[in-house]
TORMI-598899 format. One line per 10 residues: for each residue x, y, z of C-alpha. Coordinates in nm, 3 decimals. Each point is the difference from the previous one (the first is absolute). Layout:
% residues N
X:Y:Z  ...
This chain:
% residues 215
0.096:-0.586:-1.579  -0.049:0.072:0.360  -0.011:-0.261:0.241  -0.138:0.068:0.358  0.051:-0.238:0.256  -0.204:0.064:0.354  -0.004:-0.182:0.346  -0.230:-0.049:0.269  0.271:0.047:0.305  -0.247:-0.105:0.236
0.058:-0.299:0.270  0.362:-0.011:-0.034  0.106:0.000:0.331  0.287:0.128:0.173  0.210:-0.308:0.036  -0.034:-0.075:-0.399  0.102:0.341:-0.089  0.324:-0.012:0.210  0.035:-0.341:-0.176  -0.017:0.188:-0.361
0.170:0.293:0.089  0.333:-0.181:-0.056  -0.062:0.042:-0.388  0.059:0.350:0.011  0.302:0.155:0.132  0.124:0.136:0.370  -0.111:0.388:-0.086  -0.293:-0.108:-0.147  -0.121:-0.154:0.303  0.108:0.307:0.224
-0.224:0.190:-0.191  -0.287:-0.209:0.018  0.015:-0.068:0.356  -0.010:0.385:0.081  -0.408:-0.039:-0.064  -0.134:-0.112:0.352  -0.322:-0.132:-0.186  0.021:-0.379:-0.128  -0.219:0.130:-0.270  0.217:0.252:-0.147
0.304:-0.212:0.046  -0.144:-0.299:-0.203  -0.147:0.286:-0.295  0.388:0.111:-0.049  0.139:-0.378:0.021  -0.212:-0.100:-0.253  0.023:0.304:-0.216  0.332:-0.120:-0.077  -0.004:-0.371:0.004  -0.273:0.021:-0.300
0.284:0.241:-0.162  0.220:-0.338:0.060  -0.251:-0.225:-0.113  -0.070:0.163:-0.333  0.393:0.028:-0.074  0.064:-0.346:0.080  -0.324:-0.154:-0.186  0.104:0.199:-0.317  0.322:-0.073:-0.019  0.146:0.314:0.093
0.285:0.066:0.128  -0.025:0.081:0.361  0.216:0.147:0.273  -0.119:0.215:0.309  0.344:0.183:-0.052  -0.135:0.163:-0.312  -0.352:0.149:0.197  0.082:0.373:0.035  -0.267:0.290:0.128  -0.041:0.327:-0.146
0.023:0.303:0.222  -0.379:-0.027:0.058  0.049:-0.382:0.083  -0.136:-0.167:-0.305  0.181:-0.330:-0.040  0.159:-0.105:-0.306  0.211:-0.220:-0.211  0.276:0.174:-0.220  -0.046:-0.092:-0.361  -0.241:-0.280:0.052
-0.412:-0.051:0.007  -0.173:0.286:0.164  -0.232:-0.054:0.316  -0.217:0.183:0.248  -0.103:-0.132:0.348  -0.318:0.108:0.153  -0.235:-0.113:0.302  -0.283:0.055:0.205  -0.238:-0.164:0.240  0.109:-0.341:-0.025
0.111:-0.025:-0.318  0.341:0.043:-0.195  0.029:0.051:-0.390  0.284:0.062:-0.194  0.026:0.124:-0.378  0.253:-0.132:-0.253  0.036:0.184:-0.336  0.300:0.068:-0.276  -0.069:0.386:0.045  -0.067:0.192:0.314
-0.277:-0.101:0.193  -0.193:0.118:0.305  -0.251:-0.166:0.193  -0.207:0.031:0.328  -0.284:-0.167:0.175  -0.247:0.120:0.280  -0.226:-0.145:0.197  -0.317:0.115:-0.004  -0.099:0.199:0.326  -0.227:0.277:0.146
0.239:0.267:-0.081  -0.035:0.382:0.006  0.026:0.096:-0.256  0.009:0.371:0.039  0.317:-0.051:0.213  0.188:-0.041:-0.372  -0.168:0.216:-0.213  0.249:0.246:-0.001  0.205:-0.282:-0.224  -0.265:-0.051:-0.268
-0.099:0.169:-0.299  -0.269:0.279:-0.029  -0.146:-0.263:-0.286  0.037:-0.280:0.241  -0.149:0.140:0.322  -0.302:0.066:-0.223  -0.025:-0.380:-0.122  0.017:-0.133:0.360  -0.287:0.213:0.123  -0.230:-0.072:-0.313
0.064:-0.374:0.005  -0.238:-0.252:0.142  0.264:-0.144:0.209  0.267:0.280:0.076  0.198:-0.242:0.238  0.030:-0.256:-0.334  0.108:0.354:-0.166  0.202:0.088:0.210  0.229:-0.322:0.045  0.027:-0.042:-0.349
0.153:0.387:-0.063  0.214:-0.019:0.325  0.168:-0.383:-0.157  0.022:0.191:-0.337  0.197:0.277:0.144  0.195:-0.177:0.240  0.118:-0.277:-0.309  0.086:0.317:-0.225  0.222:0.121:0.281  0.159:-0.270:0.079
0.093:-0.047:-0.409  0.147:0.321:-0.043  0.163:0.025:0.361  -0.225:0.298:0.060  -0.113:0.063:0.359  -0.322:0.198:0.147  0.197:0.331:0.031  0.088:-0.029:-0.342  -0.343:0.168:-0.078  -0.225:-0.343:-0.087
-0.325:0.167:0.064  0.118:0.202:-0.348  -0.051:-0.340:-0.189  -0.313:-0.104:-0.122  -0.001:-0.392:0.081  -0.384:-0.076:-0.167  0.164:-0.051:-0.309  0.190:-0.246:-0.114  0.288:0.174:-0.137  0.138:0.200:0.205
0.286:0.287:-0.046  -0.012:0.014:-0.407  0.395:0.100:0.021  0.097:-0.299:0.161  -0.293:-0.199:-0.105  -0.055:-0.229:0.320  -0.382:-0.229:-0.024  -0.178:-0.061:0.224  -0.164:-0.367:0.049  -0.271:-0.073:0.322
-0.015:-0.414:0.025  -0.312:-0.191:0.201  0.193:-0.241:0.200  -0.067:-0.029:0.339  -0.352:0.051:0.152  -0.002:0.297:0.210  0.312:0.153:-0.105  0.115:0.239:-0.260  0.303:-0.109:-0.232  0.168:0.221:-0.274
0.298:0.018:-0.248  0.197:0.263:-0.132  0.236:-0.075:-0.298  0.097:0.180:-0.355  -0.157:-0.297:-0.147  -0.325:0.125:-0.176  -0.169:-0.342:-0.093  0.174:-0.283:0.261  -0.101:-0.303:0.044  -0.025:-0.108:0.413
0.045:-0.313:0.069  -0.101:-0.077:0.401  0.120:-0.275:0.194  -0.111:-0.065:0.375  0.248:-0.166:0.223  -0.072:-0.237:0.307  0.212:-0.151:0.234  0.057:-0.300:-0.181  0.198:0.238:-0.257  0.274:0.036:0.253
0.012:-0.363:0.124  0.351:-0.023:-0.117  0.120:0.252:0.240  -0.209:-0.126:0.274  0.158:-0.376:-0.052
């Protein structure tokens, strides 16, 4: 089972995010408060408070001591529950799973497309110009590819426009799938785990949700 556990990060201010931010500890909050925009600040505060949250709810075993980063900066827990962290717009979602996972979210925009194309596949650049809605096409490949590479710890240089992401398996060797989820109007949500057939459970937070660190 997957569980996937989003947030809508909007109307937090400033002065109940400084009130929060004593949950997580001193170098976290260095890190955060590098990002001059409130709304970027609140995305990666919440990122990992729902990474708390889910720990704490299911009875894990929790300690920020044990949240290591990969060279590429993909946070972790050693030998415990795998999870993901993505966000966009105003929106933060986080992916829990017992094998590696990889998620991402995107708002939906006028974006140009062409500006990327050199990271798609040939197979892919053809379904975005024959579909009826080649921005819908084009989020939905771009949150496939960007949940596969954050799974395997891949990046862009590591030749992504090589994978074909309108499947959903992807790389037969490895055998990563490849799930797109309707969750959010106007923006594009995908999964990438070695689970063929997984069952996703959702769960929306609110505020409320994190009353007892607001008491």
């Amino acid at each position: 089972m997957i569980d996937l556990w989003y947030f809508n990060t909007k109307g937090i201010d400033e002065d109940r995010l400084k009130i929060l931010f004593r949950l997580i500890p001193d170098h976290m909050i260095e890190e955060i408060v590098r990002y001059k925009n409130l709304d970027d600040r609140r995305l990666k505060f919440f990122g990992k408070l729902i990474v708390r949250k889910y720990y704490k709810d299911s009875g894990l075993e929790f300690s920020w001591k044990d949240w290591v980063t990969t060279l590429r900066g993909k946070p972790y827990f050693k030998n415990k529950k795998k999870f993901n962290i993505a966000h966009s717009g105003e929106y933060v979602i986080v992916a829990f799973s017992d094998k590696e996972i990889g998620v991402d979210i995107e708002a939906s925009s006028n974006f140009d497309i062409s500006s990327v194309a050199s990271y798609f596949h040939s197979e892919e650049i053809k379904h975005i110009k024959k579909s009826s809605d080649p921005k819908e096409a084009f989020f939905r490949l771009w949150t496939r590819k960007e949940a596969y590479l954050k799974a395997t710890g891949k990046g862009i240089v590591d030749g992504i426009h090589q994978e074909n992401c309108l499947s959903n398996k992807i790389n037969s060797e490895e055998k990563w799938y490849l799930h797109s989820i309707l969750l959010i109007p106007n923006y594009s949500v995908a999964l990438c785990t070695q689970i063929a057939e997984c069952n996703i459970v959702s769960r929306e937070l609110f505020l409320n949700d994190f009353k007892i660190y607001l008491d």
